[in-house]
C-alpha positions in Angstrom: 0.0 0.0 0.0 3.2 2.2 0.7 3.9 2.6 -2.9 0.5 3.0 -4.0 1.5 6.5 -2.3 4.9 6.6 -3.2 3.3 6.5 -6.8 -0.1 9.0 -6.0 3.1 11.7 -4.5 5.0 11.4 -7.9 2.3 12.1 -9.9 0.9 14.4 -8.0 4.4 16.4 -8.2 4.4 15.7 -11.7 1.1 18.1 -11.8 2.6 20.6 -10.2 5.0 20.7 -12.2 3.4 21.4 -15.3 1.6 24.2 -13.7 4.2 25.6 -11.9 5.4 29.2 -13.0 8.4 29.7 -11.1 11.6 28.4 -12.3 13.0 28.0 -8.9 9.2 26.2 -7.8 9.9 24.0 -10.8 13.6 22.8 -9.7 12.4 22.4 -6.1 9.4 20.1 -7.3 12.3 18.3 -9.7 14.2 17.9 -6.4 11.9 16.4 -4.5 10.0 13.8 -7.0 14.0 13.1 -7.6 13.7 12.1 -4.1 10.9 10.3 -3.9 11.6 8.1 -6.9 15.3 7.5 -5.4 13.2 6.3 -2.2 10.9 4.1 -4.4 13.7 2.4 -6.4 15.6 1.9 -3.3 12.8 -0.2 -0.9 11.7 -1.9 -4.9 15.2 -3.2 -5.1 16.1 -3.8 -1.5 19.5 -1.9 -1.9 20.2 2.3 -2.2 23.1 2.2 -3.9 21.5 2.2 -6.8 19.0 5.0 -6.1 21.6 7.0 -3.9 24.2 7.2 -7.3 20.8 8.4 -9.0 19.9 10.8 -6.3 23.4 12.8 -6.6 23.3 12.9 -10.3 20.1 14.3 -10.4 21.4 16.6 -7.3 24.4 17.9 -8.9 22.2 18.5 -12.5 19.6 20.9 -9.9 23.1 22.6 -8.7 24.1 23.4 -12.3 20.5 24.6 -13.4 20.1 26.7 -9.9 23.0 28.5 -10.8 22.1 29.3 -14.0 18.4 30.1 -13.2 19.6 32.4 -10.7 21.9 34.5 -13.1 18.6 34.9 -15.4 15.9 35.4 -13.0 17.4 36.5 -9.5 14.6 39.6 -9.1 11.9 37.4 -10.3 8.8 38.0 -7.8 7.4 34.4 -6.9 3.6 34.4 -6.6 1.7 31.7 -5.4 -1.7 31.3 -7.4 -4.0 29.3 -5.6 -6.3 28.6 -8.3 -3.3 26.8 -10.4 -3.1 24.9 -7.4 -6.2 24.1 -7.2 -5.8 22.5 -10.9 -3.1 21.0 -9.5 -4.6 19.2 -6.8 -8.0 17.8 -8.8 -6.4 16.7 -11.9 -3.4 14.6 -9.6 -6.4 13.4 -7.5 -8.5 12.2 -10.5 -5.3 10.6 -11.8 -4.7 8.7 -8.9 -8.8 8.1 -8.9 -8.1 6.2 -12.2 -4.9 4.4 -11.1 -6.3 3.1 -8.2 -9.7 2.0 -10.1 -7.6 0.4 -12.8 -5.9 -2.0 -10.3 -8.8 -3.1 -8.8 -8.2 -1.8 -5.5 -4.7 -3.3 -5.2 -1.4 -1.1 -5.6 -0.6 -1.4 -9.5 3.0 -1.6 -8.6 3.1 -4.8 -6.3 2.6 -8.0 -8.2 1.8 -11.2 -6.1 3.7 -14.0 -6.0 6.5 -12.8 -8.5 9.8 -13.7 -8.1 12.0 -10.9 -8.1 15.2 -12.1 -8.0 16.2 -10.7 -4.5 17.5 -14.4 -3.2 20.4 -14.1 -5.8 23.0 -12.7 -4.2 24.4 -9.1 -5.5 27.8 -10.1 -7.6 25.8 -12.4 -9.7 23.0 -9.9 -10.7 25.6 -6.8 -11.1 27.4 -9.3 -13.4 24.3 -10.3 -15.4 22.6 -6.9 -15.4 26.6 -5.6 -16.8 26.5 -7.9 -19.7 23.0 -7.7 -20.5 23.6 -3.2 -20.4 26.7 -3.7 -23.3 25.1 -6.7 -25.2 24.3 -6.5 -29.1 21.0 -4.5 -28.7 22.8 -2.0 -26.6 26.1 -1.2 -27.8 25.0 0.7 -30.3 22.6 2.9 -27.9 25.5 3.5 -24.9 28.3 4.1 -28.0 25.9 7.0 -29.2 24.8 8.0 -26.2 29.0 8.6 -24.6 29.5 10.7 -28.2 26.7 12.7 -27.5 27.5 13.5 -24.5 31.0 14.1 -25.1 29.7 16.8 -27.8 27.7 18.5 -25.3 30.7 18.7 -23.3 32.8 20.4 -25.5 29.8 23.0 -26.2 29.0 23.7 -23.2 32.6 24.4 -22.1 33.3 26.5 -25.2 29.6 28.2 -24.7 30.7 29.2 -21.0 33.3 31.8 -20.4 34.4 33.1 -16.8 34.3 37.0 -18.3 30.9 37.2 -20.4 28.8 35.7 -16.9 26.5 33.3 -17.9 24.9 35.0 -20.8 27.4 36.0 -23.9 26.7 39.1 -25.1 29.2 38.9 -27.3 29.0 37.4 -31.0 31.7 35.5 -31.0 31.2 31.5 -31.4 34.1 30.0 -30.4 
């Protein structure tokens, strides 16, 4: 029943935000459903490794766009509209209405009597998970995925420049 609320909160915060208004609202709201889902993963799986590594990705990602929301909009008033709120609150409910009516009254996330694979012990399933994430489907994906990356690297290091703040004003590209 736990994560039938686990799930209801993550929604609910996914709502919000799509109404939200404020960029700093937003990032909070990204902090905490970042949170919450770290939470989730971590009682699923029955280790927080996992979920902590995600956690301080997503936590150093926040730092990055906190910094850079607050050289664009540091003077921004925040208002707090409690008719978007409102919204907020009846469409998340009626969504969970629907996911809890869809299960049939039982958490959509538990599944009875399946075997997850928690009385393996943790070497063997990092070792089968590893080869399964670089098998033939795969490669191809994480190959793509490290050059992207690596582009987007190497323009957003030659976008930023300790002098200009962090918007250019200058014309220059590189």
């Amino acid at each position: 029943m736990i994560h039938y609320y686990y799930s209801s909160m993550v929604i609910m915060l996914g709502v919000f935000f799509v109404v939200g208004n404020h960029p700093l609202w937003m990032g909070l709201i990204l902090l905490v459903q970042t949170f919450l889902v770290s939470l989730f993963s971590g009682f699923l799986l029955s280790f927080f490794w996992f979920s902590y590594i995600l956690f301080l990705l997503f936590l150093g990602g926040m730092l990055v766009l906190f910094m850079y929301v607050c050289g664009l909009a540091s003077n921004e008033m925040f208002m707090f509209d409690s008719i978007e709120v409102g919204w907020g609150v009846g469409v998340s409910l009626l969504l969970m209405w629907a996911m809890y009516m869809y299960a049939g009254g039982k958490s959509c996330l538990i599944v009875e009597g399946f075997d997850w694979g928690f009385n393996l012990d943790y070497k063997s399933l990092f070792l089968v998970c590893l080869v399964s994430f670089y098998s033939y489907p795969y490669y191809m994906l994480i190959g793509m995925l490290a050059v992207y990356l690596l582009v987007g690297l190497v323009a957003v290091s030659s976008i930023v420049d300790l002098s200009d703040g962090p918007l250019r004003s200058s014309g220059k590209m590189f």
